[in-house]
N, C-alpha and C positions, 0 to 999 in steps of 0.2 A: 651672821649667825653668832659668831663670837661674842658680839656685844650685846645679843640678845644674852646670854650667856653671862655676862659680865652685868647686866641687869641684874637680872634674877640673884645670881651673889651677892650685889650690893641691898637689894630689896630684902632678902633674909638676912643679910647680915646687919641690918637696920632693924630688924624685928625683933635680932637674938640679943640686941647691944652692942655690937662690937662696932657700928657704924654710929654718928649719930644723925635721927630720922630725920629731924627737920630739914637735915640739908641731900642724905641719902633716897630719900623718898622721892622728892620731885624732880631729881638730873636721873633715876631710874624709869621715871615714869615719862618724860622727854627722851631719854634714848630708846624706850621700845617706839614710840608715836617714831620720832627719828628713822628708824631700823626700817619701820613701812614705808613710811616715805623715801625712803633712798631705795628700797627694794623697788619701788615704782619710778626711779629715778628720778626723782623730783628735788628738785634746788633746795628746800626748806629741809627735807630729809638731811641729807647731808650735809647742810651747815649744824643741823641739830645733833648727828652723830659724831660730829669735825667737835662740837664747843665741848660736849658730854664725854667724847674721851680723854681730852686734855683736862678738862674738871676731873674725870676720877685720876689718870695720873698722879695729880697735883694732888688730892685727898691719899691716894694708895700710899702713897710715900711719904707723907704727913701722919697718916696712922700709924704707917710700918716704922717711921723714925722716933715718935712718941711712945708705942706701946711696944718699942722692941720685938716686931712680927715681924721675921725675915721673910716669909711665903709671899705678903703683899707686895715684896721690893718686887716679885716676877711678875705680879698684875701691873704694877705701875709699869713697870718696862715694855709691855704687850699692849697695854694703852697707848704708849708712847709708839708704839711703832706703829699703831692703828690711825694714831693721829697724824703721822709722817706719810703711812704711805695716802690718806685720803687728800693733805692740801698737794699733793703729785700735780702737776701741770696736766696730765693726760686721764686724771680720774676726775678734775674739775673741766675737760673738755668733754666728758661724753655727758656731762649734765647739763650742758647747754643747748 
């Protein structure tokens, strides 16, 4: 749910300018496809939610650094954590 979550922010905030779309639009649109498939526990889901929140990480902390938006530093950190617990040895064993 989170990163459906985390979609949807990055999708408006690509629409409002504060993202830019070409690259916020399609890792939005692969993390909700992603979000389905890992809720159906499916292999493809969950590499696609695993790549899409270390990309936003990596862009949150990129924006937050250049436009001086401390609020993003906490999204990139919560991506980061999303990203940490999903390569878990025990979260990539119940998808097998």
């Amino acid at each position: 749910m989170y990163m459906l979550v985390v979609a949807i922010v990055g999708a408006f905030g690509s629409l409002r300018g504060t993202f830019p779309p070409m690259i916020a639009l399609p890792i939005c649109t692969l993390i909700v496809v992603g979000v389905f498939g890992l809720l159906r526990m499916r292999r493809w889901g969950w590499a696609l939610v695993t790549a899409g929140s270390l990309l936003f990480a990596f862009a949150y902390s990129w924006i937050a650094r250049r436009g001086h938006i401390p609020g993003l530093w906490v999204m990139a950190a919560l991506d980061l954590c999303m990203f940490l617990y999903l390569i878990r040895t025990e979260v990539r064993d119940r998808l097998r």
